[in-house]
N, C-alpha and C positions, 0 to 999 in steps of 0.2 A: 504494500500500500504506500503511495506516495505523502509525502507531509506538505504541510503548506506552510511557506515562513511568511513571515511578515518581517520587512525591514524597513525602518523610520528613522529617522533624526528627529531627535528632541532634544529637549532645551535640560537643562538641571534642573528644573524645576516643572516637570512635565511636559510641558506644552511640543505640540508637533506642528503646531501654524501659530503666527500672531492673532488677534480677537476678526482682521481681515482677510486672514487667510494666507498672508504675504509669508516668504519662505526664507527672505535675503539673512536672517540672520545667520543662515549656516554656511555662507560661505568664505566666514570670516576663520573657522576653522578647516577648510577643505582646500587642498592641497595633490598631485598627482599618486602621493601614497595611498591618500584615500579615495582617490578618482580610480586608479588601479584597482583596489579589494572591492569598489562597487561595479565594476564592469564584471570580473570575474564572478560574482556575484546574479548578475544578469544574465550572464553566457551559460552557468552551471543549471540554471530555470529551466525546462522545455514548455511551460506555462504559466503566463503572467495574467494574475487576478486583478480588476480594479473597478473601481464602482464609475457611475456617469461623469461627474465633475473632474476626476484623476484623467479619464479618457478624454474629456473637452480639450483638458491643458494639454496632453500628451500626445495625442493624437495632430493637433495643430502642431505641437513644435516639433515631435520627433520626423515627421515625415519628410519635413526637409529639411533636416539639420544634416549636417556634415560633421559632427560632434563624434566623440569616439564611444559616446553610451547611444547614439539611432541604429546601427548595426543591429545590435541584441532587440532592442525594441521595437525595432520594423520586422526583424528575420521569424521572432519567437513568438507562439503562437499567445494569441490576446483574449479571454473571456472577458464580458464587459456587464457587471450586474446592476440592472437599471429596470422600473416599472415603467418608464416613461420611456426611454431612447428606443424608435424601432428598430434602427440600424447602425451600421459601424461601417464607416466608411474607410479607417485606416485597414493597412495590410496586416493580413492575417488575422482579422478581430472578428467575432461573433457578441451578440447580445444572448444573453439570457433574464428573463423576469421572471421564472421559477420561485420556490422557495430555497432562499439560500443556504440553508442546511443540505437540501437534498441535493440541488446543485454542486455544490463542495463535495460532500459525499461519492455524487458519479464522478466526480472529476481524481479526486484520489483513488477511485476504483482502478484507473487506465494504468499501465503501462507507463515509467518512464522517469525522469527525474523528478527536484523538488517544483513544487507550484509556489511562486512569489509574487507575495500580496502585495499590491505598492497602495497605499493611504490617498489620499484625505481620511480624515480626522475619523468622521462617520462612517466610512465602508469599514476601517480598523476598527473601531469599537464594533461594529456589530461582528466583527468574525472572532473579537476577543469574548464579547455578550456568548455567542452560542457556542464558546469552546471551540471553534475550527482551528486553531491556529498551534501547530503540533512546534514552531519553534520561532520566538522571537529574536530579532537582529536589531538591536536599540543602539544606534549611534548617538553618546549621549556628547554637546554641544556644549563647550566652556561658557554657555550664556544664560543669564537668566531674566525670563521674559515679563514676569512678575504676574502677566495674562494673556489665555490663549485658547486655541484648541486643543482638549488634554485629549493624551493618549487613550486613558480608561476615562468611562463616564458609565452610569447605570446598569452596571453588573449587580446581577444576582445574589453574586457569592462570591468569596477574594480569590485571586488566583492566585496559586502557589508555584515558584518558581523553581528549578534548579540549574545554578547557571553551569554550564556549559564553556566558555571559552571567554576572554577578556583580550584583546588587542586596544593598544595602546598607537598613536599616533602623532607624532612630532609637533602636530598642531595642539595636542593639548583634547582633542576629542578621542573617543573609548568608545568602543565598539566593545556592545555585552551581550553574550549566544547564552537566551536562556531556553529553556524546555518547561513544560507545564507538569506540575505533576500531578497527575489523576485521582481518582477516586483509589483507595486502598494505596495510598502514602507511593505509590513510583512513577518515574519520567514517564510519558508517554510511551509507548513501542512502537517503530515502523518499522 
């Protein structure tokens, strides 16, 4: 069964956007170390997850950039979970308006590497809400926003982490590989 990650930049103090949505403050730690672990990071995907408004922005800019992260994101295949988008004009994208649990589900069914989830705020929480999300990739940002779009919002129940890996980068931002641990005290299994 495939897992699905989720990888985000947030701030130290949770937030994954400003209260507008604006993203600029992380590019005050990002640097080609860290442009390198996220392309690698895209390439290792055979399926990238993202809700309507990730795919507005993405889909406008990746198509014609010339950027060394359009590659991975034009080549690799795109679910797009939206009640409202009927279609997906970028390459290789499909819509799905299912239920997002079951959807996620058939998609870990296939064959194949890990599925990465790219955020906004809201598509992340809901796949943190229904437990889909077998490993989180938190790139945590020397900044703090004071206010924002937080990472978690209206969970059920807390989620229990086990981290997994800690890379460090020259910029002063940290990348943290955490895993959820399940029901009966263990990591997740895939």
């Amino acid at each position: 069964m495939r897992k699905v990650v989720l990888k985000m930049d947030v701030s130290l103090d949770g937030f994954v956007a400003k209260p507008n949505g604006d993203l600029d403050w992380i590019f005050g730690s990002f640097n080609d170390e860290l442009k390198a672990c996220l392309v690698d990071t895209l390439w290792q995907a055979d399926t990238h997850i993202m809700g309507r408004v990730a795919y507005n922005d993405m889909a406008d800019h990746w198509s014609f950039s010339t950027e060394v992260f359009a590659p991975p994101m034009n080549e690799i295949p795109k679910v797009i979970f939206s009640k409202t988008l009927k279609e997906a004009n970028w390459n290789r994208s499909r819509v799905v308006s299912g239920d997002i649990k079951e959807e996620v589900s058939r998609l870990k069914q296939q064959p194949g590497n890990y599925i990465l989830a790219h955020g906004g705020a809201r598509f992340a929480q809901s796949l943190s809400r229904f437990d889909l999300i077998d490993e989180y990739r938190l790139i945590i940002h020397p900044v703090v926003l004071g206010k924002g779009q937080p990472l978690f919002k209206n969970l059920a129940d807390m989620i229990n982490l086990k981290l997994l890996n800690t890379r460090v980068f020259h910029t002063g931002a940290v990348l943290h590989t955490y895993q959820p641990v399940r029901k009966g005290g263990s990591p997740q299994e895939n």
